[in-house]
Every structure is written in structure tokens, then in C-alpha cells.
C-alpha positions as CSV (number, residue, x, y, z in Angstrom):
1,X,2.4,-21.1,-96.3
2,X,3.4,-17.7,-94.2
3,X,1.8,-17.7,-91.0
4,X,-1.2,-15.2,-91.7
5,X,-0.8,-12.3,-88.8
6,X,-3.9,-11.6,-86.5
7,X,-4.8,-7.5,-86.3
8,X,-3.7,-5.4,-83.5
9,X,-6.3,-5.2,-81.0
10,X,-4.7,-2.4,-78.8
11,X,-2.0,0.1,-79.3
12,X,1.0,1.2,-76.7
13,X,0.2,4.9,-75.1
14,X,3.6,7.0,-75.6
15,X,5.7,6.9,-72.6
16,X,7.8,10.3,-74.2
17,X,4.2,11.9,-74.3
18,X,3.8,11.8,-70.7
19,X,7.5,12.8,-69.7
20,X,7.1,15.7,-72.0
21,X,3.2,16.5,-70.0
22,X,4.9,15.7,-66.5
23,X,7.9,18.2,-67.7
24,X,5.1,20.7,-68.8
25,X,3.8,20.9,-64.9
26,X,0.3,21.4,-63.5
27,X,-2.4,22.3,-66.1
28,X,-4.9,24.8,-64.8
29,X,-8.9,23.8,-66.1
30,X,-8.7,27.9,-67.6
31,X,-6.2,27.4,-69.7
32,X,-6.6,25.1,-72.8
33,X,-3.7,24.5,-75.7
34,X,-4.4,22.9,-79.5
35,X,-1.6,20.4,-79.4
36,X,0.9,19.2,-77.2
37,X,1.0,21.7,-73.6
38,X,3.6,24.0,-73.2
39,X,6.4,23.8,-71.0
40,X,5.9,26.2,-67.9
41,X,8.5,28.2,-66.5
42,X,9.7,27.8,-63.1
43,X,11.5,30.4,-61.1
44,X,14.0,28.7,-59.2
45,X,15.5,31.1,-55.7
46,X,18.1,33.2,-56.1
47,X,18.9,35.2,-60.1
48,X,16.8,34.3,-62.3
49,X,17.9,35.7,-66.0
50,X,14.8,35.9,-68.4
51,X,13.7,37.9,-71.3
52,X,9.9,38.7,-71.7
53,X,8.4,38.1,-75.1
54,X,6.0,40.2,-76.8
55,X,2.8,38.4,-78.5
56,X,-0.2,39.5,-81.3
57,X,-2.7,40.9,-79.3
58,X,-6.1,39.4,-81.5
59,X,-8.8,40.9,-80.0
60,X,-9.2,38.9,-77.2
61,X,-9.8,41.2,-74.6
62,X,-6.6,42.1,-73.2
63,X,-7.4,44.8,-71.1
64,X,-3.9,46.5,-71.1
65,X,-3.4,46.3,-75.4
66,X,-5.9,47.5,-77.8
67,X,-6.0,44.4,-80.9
68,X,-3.0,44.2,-83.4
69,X,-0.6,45.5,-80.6
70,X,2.5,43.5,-79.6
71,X,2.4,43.4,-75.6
72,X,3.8,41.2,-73.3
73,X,1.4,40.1,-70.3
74,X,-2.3,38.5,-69.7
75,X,-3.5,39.9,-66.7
76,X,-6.6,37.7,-65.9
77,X,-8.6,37.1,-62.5
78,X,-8.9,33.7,-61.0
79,X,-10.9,32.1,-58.4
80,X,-9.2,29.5,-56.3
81,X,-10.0,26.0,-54.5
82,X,-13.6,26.3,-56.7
83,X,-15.4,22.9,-56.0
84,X,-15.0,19.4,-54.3
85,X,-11.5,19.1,-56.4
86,X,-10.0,22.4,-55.1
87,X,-9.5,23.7,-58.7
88,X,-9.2,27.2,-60.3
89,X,-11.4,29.0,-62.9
90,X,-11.7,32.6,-64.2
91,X,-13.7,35.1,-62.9
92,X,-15.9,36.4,-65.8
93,X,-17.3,39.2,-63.7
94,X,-13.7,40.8,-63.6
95,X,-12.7,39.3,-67.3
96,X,-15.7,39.7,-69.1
97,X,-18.1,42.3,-67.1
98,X,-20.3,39.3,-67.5
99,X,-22.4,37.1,-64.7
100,X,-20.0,35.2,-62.4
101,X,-22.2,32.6,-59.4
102,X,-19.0,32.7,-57.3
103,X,-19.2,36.1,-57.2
104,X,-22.7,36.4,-56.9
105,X,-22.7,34.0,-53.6
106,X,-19.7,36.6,-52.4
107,X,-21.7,39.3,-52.8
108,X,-25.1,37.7,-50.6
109,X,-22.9,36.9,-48.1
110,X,-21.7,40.6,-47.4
111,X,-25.3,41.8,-47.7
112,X,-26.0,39.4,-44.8
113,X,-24.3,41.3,-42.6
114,X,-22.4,38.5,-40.5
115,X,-19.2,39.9,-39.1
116,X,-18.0,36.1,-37.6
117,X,-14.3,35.5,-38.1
118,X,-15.5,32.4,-40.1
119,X,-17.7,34.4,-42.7
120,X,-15.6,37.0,-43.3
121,X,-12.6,34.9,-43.9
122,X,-15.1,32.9,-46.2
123,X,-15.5,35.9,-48.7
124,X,-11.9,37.1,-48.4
125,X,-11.3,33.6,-49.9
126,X,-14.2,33.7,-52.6
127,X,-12.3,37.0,-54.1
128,X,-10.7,36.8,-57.2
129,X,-6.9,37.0,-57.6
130,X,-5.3,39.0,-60.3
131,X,-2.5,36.5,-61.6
132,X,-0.3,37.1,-65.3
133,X,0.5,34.8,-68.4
134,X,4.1,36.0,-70.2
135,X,6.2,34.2,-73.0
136,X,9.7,34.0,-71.5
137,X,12.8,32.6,-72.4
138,X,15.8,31.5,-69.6
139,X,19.0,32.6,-71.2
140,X,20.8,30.0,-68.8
141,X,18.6,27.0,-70.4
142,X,17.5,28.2,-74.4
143,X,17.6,25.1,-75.4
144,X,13.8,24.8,-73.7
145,X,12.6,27.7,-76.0
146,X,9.6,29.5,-75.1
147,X,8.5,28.5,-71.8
148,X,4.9,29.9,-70.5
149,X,5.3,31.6,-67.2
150,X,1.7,32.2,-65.0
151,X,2.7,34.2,-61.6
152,X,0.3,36.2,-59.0
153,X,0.6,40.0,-59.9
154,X,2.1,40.0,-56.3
155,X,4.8,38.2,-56.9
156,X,6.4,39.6,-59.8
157,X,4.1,42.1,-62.4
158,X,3.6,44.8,-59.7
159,X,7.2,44.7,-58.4
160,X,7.9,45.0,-62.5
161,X,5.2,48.2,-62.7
162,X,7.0,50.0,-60.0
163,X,10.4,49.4,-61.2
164,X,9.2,50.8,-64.7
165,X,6.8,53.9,-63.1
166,X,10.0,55.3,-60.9
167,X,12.6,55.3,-63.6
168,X,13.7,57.8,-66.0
169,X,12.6,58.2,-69.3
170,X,16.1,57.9,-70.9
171,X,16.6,54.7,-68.6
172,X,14.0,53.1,-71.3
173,X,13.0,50.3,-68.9
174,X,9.3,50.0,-70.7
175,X,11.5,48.9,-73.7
176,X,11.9,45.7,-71.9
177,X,9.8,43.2,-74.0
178,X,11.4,44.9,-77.5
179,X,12.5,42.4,-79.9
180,X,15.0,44.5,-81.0
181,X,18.2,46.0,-79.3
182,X,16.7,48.1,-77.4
183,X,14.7,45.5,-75.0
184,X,16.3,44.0,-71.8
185,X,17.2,41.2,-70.2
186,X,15.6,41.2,-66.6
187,X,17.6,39.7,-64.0
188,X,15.1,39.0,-61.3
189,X,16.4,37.9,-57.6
190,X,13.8,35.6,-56.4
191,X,13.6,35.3,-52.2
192,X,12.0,32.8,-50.6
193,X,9.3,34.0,-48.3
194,X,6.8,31.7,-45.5
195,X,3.1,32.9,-45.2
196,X,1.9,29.4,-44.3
197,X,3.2,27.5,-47.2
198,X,6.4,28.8,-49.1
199,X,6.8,30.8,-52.0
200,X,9.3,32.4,-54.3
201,X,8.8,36.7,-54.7
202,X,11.2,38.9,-56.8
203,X,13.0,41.1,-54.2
204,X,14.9,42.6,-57.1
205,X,14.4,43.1,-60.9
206,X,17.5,44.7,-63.1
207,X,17.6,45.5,-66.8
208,X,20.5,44.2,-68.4
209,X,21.0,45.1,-72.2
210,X,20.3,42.1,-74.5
211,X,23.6,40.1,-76.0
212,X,21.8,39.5,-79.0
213,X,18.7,40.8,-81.1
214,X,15.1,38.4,-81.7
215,X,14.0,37.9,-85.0
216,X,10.0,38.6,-85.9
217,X,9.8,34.9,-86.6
218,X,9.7,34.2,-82.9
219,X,6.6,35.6,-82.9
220,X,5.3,32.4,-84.8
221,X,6.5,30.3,-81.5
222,X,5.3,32.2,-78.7
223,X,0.9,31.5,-77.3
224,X,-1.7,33.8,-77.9
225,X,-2.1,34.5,-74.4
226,X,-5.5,36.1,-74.6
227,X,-6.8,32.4,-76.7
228,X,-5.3,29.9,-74.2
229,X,-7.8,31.4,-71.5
230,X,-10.6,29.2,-71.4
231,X,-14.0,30.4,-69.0
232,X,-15.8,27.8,-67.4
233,X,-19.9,28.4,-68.2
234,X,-21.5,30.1,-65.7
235,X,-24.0,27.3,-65.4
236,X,-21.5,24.5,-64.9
237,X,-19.3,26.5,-62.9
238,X,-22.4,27.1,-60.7
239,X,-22.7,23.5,-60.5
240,X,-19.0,23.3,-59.6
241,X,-19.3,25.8,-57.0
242,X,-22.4,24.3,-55.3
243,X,-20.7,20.8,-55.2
244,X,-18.6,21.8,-52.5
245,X,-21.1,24.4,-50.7
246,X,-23.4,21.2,-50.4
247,X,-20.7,19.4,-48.9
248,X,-20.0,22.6,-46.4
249,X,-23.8,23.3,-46.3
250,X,-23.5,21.9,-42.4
251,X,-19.9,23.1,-41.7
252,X,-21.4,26.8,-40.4
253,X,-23.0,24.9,-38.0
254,X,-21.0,22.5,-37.1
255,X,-18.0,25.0,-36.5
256,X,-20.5,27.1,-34.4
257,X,-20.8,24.3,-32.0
258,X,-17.4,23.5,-31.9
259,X,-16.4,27.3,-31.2
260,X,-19.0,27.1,-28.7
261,X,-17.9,23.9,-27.1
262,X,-14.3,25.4,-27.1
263,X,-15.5,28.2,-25.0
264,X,-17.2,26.3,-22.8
265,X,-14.3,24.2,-22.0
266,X,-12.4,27.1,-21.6
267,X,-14.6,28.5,-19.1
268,X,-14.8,25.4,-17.4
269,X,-11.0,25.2,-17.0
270,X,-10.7,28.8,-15.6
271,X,-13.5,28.1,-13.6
272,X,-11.7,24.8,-12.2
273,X,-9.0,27.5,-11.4
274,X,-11.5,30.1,-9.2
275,X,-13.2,27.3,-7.2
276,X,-10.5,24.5,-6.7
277,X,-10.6,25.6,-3.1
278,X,-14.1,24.0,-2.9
279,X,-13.1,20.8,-4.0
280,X,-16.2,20.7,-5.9
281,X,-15.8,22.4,-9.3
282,X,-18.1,20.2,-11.2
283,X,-21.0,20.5,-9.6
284,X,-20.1,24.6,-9.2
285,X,-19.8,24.4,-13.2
286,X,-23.4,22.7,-13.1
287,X,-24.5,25.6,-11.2
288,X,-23.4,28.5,-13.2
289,X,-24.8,27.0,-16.6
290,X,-28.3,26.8,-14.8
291,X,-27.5,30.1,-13.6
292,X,-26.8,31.1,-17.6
293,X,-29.7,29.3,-18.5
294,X,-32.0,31.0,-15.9
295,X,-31.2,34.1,-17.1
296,X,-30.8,33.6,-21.0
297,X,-27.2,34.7,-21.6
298,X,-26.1,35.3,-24.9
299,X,-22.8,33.5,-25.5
300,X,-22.0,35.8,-28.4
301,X,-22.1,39.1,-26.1
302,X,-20.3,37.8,-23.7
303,X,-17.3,37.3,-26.3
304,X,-15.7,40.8,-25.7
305,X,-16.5,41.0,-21.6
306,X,-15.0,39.2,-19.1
307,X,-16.4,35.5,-18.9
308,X,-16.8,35.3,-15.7
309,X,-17.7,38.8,-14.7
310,X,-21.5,38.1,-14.7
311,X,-21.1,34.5,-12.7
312,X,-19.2,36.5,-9.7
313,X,-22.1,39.0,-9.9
314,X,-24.7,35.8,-9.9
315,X,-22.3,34.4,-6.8
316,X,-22.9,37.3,-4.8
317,X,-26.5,37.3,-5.8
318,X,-27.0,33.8,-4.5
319,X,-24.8,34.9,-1.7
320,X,-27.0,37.5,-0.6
321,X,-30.4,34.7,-0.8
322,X,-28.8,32.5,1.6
323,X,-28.3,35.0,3.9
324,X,-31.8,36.8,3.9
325,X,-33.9,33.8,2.4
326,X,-32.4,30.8,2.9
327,X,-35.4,29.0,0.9
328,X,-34.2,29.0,-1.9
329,X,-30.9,28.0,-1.7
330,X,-31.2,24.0,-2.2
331,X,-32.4,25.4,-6.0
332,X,-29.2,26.8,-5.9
333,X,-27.0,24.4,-4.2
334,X,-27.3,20.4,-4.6
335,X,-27.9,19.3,-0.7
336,X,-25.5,16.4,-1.3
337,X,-22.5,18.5,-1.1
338,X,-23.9,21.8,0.8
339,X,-25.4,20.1,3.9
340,X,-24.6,23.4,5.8
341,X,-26.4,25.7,3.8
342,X,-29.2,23.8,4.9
343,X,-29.0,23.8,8.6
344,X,-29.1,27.6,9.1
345,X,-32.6,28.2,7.6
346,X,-33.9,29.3,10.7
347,X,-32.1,32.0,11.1
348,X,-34.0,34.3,13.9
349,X,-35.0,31.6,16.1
350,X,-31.6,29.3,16.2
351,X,-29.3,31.5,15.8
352,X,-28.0,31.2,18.9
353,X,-27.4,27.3,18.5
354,X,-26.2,27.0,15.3
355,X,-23.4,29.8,15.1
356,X,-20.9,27.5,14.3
357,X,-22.3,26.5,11.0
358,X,-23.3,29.6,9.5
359,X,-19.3,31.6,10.1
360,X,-17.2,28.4,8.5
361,X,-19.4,28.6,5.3
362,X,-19.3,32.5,5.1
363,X,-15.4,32.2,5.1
364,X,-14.8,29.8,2.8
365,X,-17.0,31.9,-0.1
366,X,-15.0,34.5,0.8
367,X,-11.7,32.6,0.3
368,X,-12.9,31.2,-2.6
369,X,-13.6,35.1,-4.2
């Protein structure tokens, strides 16, 4: 009797599946495929041969190409590092002309009117970056077929615009993404530039006249670059967004303090530097934050004057009470370390006995300034 065969309880995940989606490269959240993803393009330094691929514009909001149009770029707008998981999503404000919460927290925190490094570099980053989607093929690998290519405008699209806005008419450079013989091959020269991470930017774009001609049918292969954008919902992008402002809700503060306690030690070490005469910069440092305190300086004024202009001019203050009421002066100085301060309070009636005292302390402030 044949051995009777138990059903399959699992089933093996495809190991050529995930080589083809590691091949394929990062996968952005806007951007969504029926099927199996494309392959991306990568630019690699140095020439890079390509030829730009037109595709059916279908309505879907292409801002450059009015519907049934062949045209051969997506310029969309993205916001960056969105969230606790750092990841990108469109900008429906600049897609759409529709409500966008990233935007919308941009915009409160210009009307707020804080001109701090930190805030200001906080809505540079919450801006929106114009990037491009084009169907390309490298003629030095065909065999890959129509690759997807998604660049910063920066990079590549405006260097293309100005190439195609200075030439000639008859040079028929805006022919480029032709199927026919009178499109072009661009041969881009890719340089390698450092702005705190590295990137590849074309440094050079050529037109080279096709070798051969494309048939219409390629138009069958290439992505509807206006459907493959996907927009997060402005309600669960919202949530997105706040995820990480939550988690940054304290940072403000936090950074305040730390900016504050940087200045501070900074002050304390030049201040080390002005009174390491007296052998007693500690207690001096003691002294001039009372001295701040006393008076209620504003550490945010005093960013753009000289940090120790007002203590010299508190110095000479304090100078001046020793001398003409000497009363005061153990507020001033602790009595530990300025025992001689002390001593000439009378200063009518013992003058005479105590000259010693007063002169030695008088020159040592003045070798200390």
C-alpha cells in the first residue's frame, strides 16, 4: 500500500524574488508598483551613456504635460527624514495645491518669529525638495531594459534645462526624449562632489545622435510616472510627523541648555585665562555669576558683545566700593581668600598703620586688568 503523503504545511519564500528586490534598490513609501519593482538606475562617476524615454501622460497631474502628451520627466516634491523612521513622502501642498501638516507646522514656526540657528535650520529642513522620475535605458548594459531613474532636480534636470534653454534651435536638443531619429543619446559626466556626505552631479551633459531608432511598443514597457506616485493621507502623515516631534518635543530645550552650558564653559575657560594671576579663578567665576545674577543679564544679548566686557565694567565697579565703602565688599569677596580686603575698612582713622595692606592689593587688580 503506497505510503499516503501528509499536506504541505508551509511553502519556501523565493530566494530569486529577493535578489531581483535587493537588485531593484531602496523603495521610497511614495512610490508604489503593481507587480514585481522596477529596477532603479544608478549613475555610476565618470560618462554615463543614457537615453531618456518618453511615457503617456494620463492625466495624472504632470504639471509640465497636459494629458495624452508623450513627455519624459515627473517633477514631484518630497519631504525628507518625515517621522521616527527617517522616511520620505510627498508634499501635497506643492503636488496637489491640497493641505499638507508638514507644511503647515513649517509655516507656524516662521510666524513665530524665532531667528535661533536651531529654528531656522529646522524649517530649512521641513521644505520640500523638488526631485524627478525618468524611464532610461544604459546603452552600455541594455540587457537591464528600462531602468527607473529618481534624481534631485539639482543634480541632473536643471543642468539638462539649461543645456536645452542656451542652445540653438537647429541644434534640436529638446528632441532628446524622441523615439524616433531625431532624439539623442545624452552622455552625462557625473563628478563626485562632498557637502557632508558624497554625491554624484552631472558636470557635463552632451547630445549624441542615436545608433538606432525605438519602436512605439517600448511605450508598453516603460511606468506611468505620474501613477507610481503614491501620497500619504494627510491624517496619517500627520500622525507620522508628530511621531517624531513628540520624541523632539524636549530637544528645544534641551539644546537650549546645552548651548547655554557651552557658553558658560567657555566663559569660564577665558575667564581662567584673565584671572590665573590670582590663583583663584574659581571662586572669581563664583563671583561674576552672582554679579550676573544681581543684575539680571540676558545671556541671549550678550551673544553679539564682548562676554566679558560688562564683568570688567562690574570689576571696576566693585573696585571703586572697596575703596570708598569698604562695607560691602565681604558680599563681594569670600573672606576666606580676601583677608586683606578686610583689614583696611577703616580707612580715615588707620590709615596710617595699615599702608602696607591696602597698596599690594591695589596692584595686583591692576596686574590682573
Amino acid at each position: 500500500m503506497a505510503k499516503r503523503t501528509k499536506p504541505k504545511k508551509y511553502q519556501y519564500a523565493s530566494a530569486r524574488e529577493k535578489a531581483q528586490n535587493s537588485e531593484s534598490g531602496f523603495q521610497a513609501p511614495y512610490l508604489k508598483f503593481d507587480g514585481d519593482r522596477p529596477t532603479f538606475y544608478k549613475p555610476k562617476e565618470g560618462i554615463n551613456m543614457i537615453d531618456v524615454l518618453p511615457y503617456p501622460v494620463q492625466g495624472g497631474g504632470n504639471p509640465n504635460a497636459s494629458e495624452g502628451l508623450l513627455h519624459y520627466e515627473r517633477t514631484y516634491y518630497v519631504h525628507r527624514s518625515v517621522g521616527a523612521s527617517d522616511e520620505p513622502h510627498l508634499c501635497a501642498r506643492m503636488m496637489y495645491k491640497k493641505p499638507c501638516p508638514i507644511c503647515e507646522a513649517r509655516a507656524r514656526l516662521s510666524k513665530k518669529g524665532d531667528a535661533s540657528k536651531e529654528t531656522e535650520d529646522l524649517i530649512k529642513a521641513l521644505a520640500p525638495k523638488q526631485r524627478q522620475l525618468f524611464n532610461v535605458i544604459n546603452t552600455k548594459d541594455r540587457d537591464k531594459g528600462v531602468q527607473l531613474w529618481d534624481i534631485s532636480y539639482h543634480l541632473f534636470g536643471k543642468q539638462l534645462d539649461r543645456r536645452i534653454r542656451d542652445s540653438d534651435e537647429d541644434d534640436g536638443y529638446e528632441d532628446f526624449f524622441k523615439l524616433d531619429s531625431t532624439g539623442s543619446t545624452l552622455r552625462v559626466g557625473f563628478e563626485e562632489r562632498t557637502l557632508g556626505v558624497a554625491f554624484l552631479d552631472a558636470g557635463t551633459i552632451d547630445f549624441k545622435k542615436r545608433r538606432e531608432e525605438y519602436d512605439e511598443d517600448i511605450l508598453d514597457e516603460v511606468y506611468d510616472l505620474d501613477e507610481i506616485l503614491h501620497l500619504t493621507p494627510y491624517d496619517k502623515l500627520k500622525a507620522i510627523f508628530l511621531e517624531a516631534e513628540d520624541e523632539d518635543e524636549d530637544a528645544p530645550s534641551s539644546k537650549k541648555s546645552k548651548s547655554k552650558g557651552r557658553r558658560s564653559k567657555k566663559d569660564e575657560e577665558e575667564d581662567d585665562e584673565e584671572l590665573e594671576e590670582d590663583d583663584d579663578e574659581e571662586e572669581e567665576l563664583d563671583e561674576e555669576e552672582e554679579l550676573d545674577e544681581e543684575e539680571e543679564l540676558d545671556e541671549e544679548e550678550e551673544e553679539d558683545e564682548d562676554p566679558f566686557e560688562e564683568e570688567d565694567d562690574d570689576d571696576e565697579d566693585l573696585e571703586e566700593e572697596e575703596e570708598e565703602d569698604p562695607a560691602p565688599a565681604p558680599k563681594r569677596r569670600r573672606s576666606s581668600k580676601k583677608p586683606a580686603a578686610k583689614k583696611p575698612a577703616a580707612k580715615k582713622s588707620k590709615a596710617a598703620k595699615k599702608p602696607a595692606a591696602k597698596k599690594p592689593a591695589a596692584k595686583k587688580r591692576r596686574g590682573r586688568r
